[in-house]
MARTORMI-253508 format. One record per residue: z, y, x of N, C-alpha, C in turn. Coordinates in steps of 0.02 Angstrom, whole numbers, padded with zeros to 5 digits, always signed. Last residue first. Layout:
N
ZYXZYXZYX
...
// end
This chain:
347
+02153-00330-01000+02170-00271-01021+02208-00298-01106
+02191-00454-00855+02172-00421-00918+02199-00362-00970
+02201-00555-00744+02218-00485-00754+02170-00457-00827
+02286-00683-00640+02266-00671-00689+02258-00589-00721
+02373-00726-00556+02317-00769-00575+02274-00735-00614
+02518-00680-00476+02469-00636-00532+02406-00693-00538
+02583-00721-00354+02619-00731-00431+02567-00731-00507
+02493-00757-00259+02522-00785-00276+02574-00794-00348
+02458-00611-00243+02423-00640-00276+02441-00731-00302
+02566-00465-00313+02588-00537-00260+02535-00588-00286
+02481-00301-00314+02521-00344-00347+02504-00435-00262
+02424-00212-00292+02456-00210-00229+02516-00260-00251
+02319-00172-00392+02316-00201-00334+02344-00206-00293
+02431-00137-00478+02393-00179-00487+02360-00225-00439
+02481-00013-00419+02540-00073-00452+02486-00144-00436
+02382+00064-00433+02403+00038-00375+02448-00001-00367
+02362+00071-00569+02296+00041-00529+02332+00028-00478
+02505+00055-00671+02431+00101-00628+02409+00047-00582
+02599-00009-00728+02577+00048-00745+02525+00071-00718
+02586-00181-00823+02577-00163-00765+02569-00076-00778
+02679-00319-00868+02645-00249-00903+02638-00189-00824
+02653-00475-00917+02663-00449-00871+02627-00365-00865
+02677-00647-01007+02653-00577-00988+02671-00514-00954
+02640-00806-00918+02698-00748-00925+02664-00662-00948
+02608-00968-00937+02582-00892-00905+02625-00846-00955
+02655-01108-00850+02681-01057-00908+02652-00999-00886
+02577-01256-00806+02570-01193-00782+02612-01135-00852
+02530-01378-00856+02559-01373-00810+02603-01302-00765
+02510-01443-00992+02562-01368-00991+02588-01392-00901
+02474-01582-01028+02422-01499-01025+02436-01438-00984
+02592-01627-01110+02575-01645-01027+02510-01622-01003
+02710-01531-01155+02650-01561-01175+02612-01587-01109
+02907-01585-01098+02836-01522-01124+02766-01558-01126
+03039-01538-01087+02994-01624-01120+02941-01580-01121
+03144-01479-00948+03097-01460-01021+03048-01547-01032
+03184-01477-00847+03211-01498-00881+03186-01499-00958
+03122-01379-00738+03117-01464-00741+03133-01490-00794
+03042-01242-00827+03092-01294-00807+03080-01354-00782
+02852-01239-00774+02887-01242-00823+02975-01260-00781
+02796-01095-00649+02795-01164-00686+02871-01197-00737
+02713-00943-00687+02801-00989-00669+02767-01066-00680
+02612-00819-00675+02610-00899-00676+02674-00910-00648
+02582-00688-00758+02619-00725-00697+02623-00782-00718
+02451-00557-00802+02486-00641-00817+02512-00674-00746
+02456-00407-00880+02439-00458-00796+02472-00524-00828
+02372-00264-00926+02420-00322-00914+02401-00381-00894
+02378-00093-00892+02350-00153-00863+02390-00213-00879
+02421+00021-00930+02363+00038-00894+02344-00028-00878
+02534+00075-01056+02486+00029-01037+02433+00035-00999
+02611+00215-01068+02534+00196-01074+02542+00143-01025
+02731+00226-01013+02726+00248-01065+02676+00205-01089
+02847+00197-00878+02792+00211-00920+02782+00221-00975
+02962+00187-00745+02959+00181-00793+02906+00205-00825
+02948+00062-00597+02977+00140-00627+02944+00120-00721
+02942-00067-00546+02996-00060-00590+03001+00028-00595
+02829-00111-00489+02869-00055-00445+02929-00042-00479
+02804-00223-00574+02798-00209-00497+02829-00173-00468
+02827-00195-00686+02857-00274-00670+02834-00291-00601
+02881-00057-00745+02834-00088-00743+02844-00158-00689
+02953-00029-00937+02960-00036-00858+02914-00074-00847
+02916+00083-01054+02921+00000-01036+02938+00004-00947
+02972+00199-01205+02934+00193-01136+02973+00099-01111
+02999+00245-01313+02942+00193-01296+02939+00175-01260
+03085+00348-01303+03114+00267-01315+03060+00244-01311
+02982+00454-01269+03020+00407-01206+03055+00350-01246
+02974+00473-01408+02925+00478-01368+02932+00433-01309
+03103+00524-01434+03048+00472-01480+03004+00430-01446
+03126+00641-01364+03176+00569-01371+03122+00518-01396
+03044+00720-01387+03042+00676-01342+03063+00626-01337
+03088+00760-01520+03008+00733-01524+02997+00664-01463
+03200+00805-01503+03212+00759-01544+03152+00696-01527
+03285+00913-01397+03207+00885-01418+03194+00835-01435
+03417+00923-01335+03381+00982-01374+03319+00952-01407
+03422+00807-01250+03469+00824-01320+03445+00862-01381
+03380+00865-01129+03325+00805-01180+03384+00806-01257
+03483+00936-01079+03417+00956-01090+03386+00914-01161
+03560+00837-01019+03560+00865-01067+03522+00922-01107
+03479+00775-00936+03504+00716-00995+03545+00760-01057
+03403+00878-00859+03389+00829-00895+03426+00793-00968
+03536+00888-00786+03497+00920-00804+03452+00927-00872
+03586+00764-00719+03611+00788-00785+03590+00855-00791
+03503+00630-00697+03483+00669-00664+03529+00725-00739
+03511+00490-00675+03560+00522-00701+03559+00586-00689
+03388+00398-00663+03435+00437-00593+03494+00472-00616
+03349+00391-00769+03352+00332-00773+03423+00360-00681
+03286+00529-00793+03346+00505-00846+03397+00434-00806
+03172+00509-00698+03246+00555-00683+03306+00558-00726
+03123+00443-00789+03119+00415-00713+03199+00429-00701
+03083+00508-00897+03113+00429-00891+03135+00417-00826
+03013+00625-00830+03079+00615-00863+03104+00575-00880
+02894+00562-00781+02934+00611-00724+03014+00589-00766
+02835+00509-00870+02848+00458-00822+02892+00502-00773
+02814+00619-00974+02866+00556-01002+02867+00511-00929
+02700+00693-00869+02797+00724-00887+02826+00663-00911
+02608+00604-00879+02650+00608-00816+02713+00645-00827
+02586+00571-01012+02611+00527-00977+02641+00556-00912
+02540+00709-01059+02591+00679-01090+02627+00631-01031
+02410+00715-00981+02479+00771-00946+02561+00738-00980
+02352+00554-00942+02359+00624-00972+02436+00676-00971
+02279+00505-00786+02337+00517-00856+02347+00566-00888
+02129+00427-00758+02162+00489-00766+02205+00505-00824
+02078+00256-00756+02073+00329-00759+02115+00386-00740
+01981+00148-00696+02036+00164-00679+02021+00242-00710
+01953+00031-00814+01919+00055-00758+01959+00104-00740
+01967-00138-00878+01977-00076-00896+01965-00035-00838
+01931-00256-00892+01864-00229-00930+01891-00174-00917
+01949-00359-00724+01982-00305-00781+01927-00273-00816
+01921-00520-00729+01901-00456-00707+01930-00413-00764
+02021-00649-00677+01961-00605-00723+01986-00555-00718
+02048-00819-00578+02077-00725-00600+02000-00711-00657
+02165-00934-00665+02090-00911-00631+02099-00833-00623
+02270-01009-00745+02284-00974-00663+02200-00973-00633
+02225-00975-00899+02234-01035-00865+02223-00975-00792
+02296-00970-01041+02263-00927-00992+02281-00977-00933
+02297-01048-01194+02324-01036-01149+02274-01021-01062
+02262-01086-01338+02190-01067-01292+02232-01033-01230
+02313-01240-01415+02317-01172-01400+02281-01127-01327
+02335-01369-01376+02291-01349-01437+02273-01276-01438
+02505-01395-01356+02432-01418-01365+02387-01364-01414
+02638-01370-01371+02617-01303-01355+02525-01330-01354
+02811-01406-01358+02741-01421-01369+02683-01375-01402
+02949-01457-01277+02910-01402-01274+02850-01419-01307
+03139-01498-01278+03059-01493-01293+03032-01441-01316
+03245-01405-01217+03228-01478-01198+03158-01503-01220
+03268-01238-01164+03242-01292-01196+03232-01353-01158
+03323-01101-01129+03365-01168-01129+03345-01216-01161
+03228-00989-01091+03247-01027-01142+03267-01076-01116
+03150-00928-00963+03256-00945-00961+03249-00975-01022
+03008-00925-00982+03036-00979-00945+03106-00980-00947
+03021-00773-01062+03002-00870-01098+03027-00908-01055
+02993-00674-00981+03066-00703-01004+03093-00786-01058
+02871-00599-01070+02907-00616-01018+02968-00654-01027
+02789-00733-01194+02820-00663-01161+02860-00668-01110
+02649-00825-01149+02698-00793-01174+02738-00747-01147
+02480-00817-01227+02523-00808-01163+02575-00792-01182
+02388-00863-01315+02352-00871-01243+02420-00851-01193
+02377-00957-01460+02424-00922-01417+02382-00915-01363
+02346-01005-01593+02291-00969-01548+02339-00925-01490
+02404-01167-01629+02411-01103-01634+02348-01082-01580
+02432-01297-01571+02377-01291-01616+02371-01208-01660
+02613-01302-01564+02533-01321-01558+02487-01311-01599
+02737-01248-01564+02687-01204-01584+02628-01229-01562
+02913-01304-01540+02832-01338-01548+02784-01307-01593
+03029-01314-01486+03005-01276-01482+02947-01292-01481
+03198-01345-01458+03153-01386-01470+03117-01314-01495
+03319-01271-01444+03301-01340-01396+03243-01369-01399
+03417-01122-01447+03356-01145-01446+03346-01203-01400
+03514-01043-01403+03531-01087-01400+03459-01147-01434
+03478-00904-01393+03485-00944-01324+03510-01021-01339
+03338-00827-01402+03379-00892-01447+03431-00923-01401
+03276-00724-01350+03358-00711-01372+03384-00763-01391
+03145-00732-01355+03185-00765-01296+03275-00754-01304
+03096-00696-01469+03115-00768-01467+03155-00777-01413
+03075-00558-01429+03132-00581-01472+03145-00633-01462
+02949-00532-01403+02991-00556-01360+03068-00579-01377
+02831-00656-01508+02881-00586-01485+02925-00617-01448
+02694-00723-01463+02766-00725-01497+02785-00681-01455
+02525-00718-01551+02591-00684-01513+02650-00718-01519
+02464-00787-01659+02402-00758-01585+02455-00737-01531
+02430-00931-01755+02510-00877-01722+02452-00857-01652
+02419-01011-01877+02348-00952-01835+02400-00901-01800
+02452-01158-01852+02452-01103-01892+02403-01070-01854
+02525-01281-01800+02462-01287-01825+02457-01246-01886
+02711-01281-01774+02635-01297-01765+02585-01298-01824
+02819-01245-01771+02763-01174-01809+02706-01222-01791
+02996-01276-01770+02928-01294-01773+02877-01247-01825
+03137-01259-01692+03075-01210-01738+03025-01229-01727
+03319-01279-01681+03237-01323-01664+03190-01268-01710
+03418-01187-01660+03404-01249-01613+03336-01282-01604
+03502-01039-01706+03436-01106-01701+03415-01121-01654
+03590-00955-01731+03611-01037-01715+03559-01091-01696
+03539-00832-01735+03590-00863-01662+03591-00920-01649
+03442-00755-01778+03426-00830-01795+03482-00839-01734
+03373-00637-01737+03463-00650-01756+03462-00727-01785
+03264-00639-01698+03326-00644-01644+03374-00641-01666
+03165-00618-01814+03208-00682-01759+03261-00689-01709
+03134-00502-01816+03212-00509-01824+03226-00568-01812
+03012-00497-01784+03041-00485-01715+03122-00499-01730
+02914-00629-01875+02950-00570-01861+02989-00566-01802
+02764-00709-01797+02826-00708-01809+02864-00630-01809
+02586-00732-01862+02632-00688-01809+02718-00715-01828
+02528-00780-01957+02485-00749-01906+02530-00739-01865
+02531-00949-02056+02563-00904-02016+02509-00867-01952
+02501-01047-02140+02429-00996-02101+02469-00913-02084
+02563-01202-02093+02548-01165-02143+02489-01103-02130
+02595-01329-01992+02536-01324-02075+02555-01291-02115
+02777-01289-02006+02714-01350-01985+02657-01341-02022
+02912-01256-02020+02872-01215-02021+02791-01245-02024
+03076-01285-02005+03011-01303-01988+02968-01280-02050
+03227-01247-01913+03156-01195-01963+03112-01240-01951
+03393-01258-01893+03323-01283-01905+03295-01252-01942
+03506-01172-01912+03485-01228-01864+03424-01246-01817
+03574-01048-01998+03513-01091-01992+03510-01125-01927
+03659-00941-02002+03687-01024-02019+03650-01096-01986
+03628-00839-02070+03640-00838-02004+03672-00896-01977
+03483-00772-02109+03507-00832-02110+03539-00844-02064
+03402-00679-02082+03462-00646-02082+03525-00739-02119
+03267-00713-02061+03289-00723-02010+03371-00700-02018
+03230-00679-02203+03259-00744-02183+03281-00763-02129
+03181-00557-02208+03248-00581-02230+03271-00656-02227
+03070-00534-02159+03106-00526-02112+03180-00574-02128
+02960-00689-02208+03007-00627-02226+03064-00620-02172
+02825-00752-02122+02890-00766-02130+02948-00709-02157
+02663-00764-02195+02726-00737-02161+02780-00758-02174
+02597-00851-02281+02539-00816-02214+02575-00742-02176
+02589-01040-02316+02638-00979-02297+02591-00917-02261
+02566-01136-02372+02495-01087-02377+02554-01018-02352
+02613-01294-02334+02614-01259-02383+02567-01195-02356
+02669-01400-02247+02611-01379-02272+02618-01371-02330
+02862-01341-02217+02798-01388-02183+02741-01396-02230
+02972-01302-02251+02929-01295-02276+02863-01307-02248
+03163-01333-02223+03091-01371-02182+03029-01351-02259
+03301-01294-02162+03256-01274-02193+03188-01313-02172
+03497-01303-02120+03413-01334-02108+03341-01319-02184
+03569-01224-02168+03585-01229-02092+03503-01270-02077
+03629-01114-02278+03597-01142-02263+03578-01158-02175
+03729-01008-02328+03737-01085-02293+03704-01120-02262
+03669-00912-02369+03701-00894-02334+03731-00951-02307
+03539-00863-02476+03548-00954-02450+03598-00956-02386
+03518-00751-02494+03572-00770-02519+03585-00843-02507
+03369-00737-02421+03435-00708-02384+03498-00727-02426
+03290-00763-02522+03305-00831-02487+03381-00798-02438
+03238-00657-02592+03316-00696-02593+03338-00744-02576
+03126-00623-02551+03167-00594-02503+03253-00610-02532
+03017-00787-02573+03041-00710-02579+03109-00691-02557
+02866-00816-02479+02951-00833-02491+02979-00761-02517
+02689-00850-02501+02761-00829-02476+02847-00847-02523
+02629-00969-02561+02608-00916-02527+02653-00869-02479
+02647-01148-02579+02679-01071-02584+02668-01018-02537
+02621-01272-02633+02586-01215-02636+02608-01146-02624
+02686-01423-02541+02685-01371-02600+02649-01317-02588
+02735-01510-02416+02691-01515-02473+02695-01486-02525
+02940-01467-02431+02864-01471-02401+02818-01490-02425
+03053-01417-02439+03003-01375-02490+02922-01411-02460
+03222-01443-02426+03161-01454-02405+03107-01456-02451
+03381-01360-02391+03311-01376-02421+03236-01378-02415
+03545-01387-02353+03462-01414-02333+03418-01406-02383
+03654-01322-02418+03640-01333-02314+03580-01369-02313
+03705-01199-02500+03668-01242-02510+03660-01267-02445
+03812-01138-02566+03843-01197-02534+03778-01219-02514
+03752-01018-02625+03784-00996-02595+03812-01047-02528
+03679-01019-02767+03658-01076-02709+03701-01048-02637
+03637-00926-02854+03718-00957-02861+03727-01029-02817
+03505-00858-02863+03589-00821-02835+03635-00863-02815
+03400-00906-02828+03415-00934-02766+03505-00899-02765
+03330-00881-02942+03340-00960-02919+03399-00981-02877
+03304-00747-02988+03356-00776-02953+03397-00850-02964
+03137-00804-03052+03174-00748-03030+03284-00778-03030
+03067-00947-02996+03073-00921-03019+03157-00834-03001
+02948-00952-02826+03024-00958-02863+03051-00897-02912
+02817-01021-02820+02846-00974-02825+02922-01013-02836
+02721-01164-02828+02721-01099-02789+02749-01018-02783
+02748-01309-02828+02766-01238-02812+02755-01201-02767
+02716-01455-02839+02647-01400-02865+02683-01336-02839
+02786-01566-02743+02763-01535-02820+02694-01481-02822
+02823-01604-02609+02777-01650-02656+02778-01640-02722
+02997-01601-02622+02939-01576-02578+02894-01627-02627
+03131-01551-02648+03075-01511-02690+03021-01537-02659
+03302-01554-02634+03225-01578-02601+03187-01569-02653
+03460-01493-02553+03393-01493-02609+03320-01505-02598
+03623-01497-02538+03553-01531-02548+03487-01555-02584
+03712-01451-02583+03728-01462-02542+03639-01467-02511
+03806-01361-02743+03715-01391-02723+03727-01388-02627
+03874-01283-02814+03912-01341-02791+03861-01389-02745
+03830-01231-02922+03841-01182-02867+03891-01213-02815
+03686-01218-03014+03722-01272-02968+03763-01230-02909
+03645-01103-03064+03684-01134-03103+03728-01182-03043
+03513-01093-02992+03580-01022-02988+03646-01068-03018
+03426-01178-03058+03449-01206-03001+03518-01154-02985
+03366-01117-03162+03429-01193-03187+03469-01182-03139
+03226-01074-03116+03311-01025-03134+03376-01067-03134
+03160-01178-03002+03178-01163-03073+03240-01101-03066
+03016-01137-02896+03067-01155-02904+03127-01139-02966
+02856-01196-03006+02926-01167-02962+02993-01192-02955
+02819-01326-03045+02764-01269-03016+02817-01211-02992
+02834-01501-03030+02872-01448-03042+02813-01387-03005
+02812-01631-03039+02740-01584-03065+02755-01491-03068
+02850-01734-02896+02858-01728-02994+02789-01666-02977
+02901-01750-02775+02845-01785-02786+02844-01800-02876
+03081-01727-02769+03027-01733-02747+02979-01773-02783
+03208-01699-02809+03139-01696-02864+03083-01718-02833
+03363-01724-02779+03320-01733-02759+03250-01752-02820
+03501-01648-02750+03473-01668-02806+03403-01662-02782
+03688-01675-02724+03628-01675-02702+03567-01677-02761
+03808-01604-02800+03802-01602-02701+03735-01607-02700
+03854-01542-02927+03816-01593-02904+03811-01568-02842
+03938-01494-03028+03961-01528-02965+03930-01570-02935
+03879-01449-03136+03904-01392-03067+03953-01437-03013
+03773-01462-03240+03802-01507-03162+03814-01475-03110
+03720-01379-03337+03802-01422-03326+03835-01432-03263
+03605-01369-03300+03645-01294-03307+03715-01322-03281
+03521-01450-03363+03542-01469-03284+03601-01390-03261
+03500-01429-03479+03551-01465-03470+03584-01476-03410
+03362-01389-03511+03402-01349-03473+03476-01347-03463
+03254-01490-03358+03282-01475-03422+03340-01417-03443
+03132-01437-03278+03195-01462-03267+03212-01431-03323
+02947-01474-03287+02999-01437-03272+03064-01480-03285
+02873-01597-03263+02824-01532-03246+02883-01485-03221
+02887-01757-03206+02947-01718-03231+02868-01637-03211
+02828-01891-03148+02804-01848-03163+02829-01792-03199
+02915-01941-02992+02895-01956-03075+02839-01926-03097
+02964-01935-02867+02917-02003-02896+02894-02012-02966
+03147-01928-02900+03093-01919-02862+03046-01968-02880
+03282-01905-02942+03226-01907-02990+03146-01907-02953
+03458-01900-02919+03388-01924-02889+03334-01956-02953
+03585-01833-02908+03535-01855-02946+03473-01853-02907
+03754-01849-02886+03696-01855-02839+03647-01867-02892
+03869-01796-02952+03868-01787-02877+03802-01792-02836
+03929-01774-03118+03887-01806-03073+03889-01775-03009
+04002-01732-03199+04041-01762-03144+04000-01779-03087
+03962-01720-03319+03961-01649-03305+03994-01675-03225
+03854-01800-03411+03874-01801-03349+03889-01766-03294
+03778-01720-03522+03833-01754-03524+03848-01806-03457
+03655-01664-03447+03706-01636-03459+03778-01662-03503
+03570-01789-03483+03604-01778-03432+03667-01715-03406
+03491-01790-03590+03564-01823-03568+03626-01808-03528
+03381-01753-03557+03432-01697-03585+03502-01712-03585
+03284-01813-03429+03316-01804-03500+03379-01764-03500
+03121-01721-03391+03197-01736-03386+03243-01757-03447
+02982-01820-03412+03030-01751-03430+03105-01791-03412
+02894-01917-03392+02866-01849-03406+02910-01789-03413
+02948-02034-03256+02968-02005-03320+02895-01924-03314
+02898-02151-03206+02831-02121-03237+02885-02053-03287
+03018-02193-03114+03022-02221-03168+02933-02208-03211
+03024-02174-02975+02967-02206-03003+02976-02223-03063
+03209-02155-02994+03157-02142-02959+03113-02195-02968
+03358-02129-03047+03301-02135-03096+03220-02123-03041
+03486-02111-03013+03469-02147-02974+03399-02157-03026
+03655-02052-02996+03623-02087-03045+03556-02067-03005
+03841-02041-02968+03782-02050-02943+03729-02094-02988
+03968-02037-03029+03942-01997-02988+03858-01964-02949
+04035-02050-03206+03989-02064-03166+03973-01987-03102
+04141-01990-03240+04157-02039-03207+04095-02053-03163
+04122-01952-03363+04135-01902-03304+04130-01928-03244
+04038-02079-03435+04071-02003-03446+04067-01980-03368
+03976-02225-03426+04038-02189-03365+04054-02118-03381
+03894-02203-03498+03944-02237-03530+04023-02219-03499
+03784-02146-03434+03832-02102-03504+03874-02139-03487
+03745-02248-03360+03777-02197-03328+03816-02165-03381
+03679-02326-03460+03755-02358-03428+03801-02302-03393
+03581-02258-03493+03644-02271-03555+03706-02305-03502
+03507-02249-03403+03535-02210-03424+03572-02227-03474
+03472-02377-03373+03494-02336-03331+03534-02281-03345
+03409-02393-03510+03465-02449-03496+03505-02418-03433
+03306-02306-03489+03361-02310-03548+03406-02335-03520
+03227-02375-03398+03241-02306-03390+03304-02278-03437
+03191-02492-03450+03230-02492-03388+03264-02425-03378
// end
């Protein structure tokens, strides 16, 4: 059957567009196939193929090419070759790497999906996937996301699902175009405040993560779904601060005098601070505080504000309450906080 498939497609020379070999039991690609330098769509999914022949070099006009569920252990070199590749499915092999610049001559590529596979991380030439608009690596052994992929500036869609992600990079925020990011059921303890830059962000599902609170400024996301189960979220009770009130150190009260008076235009100061490189350093740290709004250095207390969600959000039906993090500078901020807003106080 597998012959007869393939001898009819030869027969079509150039002509042929689309060829179509799925569940055949193949063990290998055939070689044939580089006499179908016209092709457009190959579909080989369901076999047992280990690697890609090296005939597949030819098919520089192929749009789609689908391997899924073969024996493939990376991603191949062949693939630089297709530089006409619209659509690429890989999911349900063995990979766990990509071979070395897999990813140069993929310039057209707009979907690839890598899911069910072994891959520890991504390497930092996924940044040449400069088309790419949907990405889905769903259970696989991921345990980061390379900054360089947030430089995808095309991307749509990130799913992410069942892997052993700890954290998200902060260069997420150049992700402009993305719309949906699924991270569920990883070991995510934070999300940066970055995420709140998505503004065009709609869908948004980190269940089953170890989240307890998000960052300020989470409730303006312009989202339609929300899902968030599973995750050890701070619930509107109060607790007791483990931290006990101290005494600032001389650092903090000059960086809280001179942030202050920078922030007054105080031009003394603003040209003063020119001279001292150390300070400069020192004060870009500094945070505002979300009571009295002066400015800090040292963390003396963080607080959780309870918003309740958009109306407009689909959200987990758990999620009655969004707790907000909330950076407090001194003891008298603290207690002289709105108990109606604050539920909540931890170091």
């Amino acid at each position: 059957m597998t012959e007869r498939l393939l001898i009819k497609a030869l027969s079509g020379g150039k002509n042929t567009k689309i060829l179509t070999l799925n569940g055949k039991k193949m063990t290998k690609m055939p070689s044939a196939l580089g006499k179908l330098p016209g092709l457009k769509t190959l579909v080989l999914q369901n076999n047992l193929i280990p690697k890609v022949c090296p005939e597949l070099c030819n098919l520089t006009q192929l749009t789609t090419l689908n391997l899924g569920n073969n024996l493939l252990e990376e991603v191949p070199e062949e693939m630089k070759y297709l530089t006409s590749l619209k659509n690429l499915h890989l999911s349900g092999n063995r990979i766990c790497r990509f071979a070395p610049g897999a990813c140069d001559g993929l310039q057209n590529l707009i979907l690839l999906n890598l899911n069910n596979n072994h891959l520890t991380q991504l390497p930092q030439e996924v940044s040449r996937l400069k088309s790419l608009t949907y990405m889905s690596i769903n259970y696989n052994q991921l345990a980061s996301i390379p900054r360089e992929l947030c430089f995808l500036e095309n991307l749509v869609e990130l799913q992410l699902n069942y892997n052993q992600l700890i954290c998200i990079p902060e260069e997420i925020k150049f992700l402009k175009k993305l719309q949906k990011l699924l991270l569920a059921r990883n070991n995510i303890g934070v999300l940066p405040e970055e995420l709140c830059d998505l503004k065009k962000l709609r869908i948004l599902d980190i269940a089953g993560n170890i989240i307890q609170i998000f960052p300020s400024g989470f409730q303006d996301l312009k989202l339609r779904e929300f899902y968030c189960e599973g995750n050890p979220l701070f619930l509107q009770q109060p607790v007791i601060s483990t931290q006990q009130e101290n005494v600032w150190s001389l650092q903090e009260i000059t960086s809280r005098f001179v942030m202050n008076q920078l922030a007054e235009n105080n031009p003394f100061l603003m040209d003063g601070i020119e001279r001292y490189p150390q300070v400069r350093s020192m004060i870009s740290q500094g945070k505002t505080c979300a009571i009295c709004g002066q400015y800090f250095i040292t963390v003396w207390l963080e607080c959780v504000r309870f918003v309740p969600p958009p109306k407009d959000w689909k959200i987990s039906k758990n999620l009655k309450l969004v707790p907000l993090q909330v950076l407090i500078c001194s003891y008298k901020c603290f207690t002289q906080r709105d108990p109606n807003l604050f539920g909540i106080a931890q170091v």
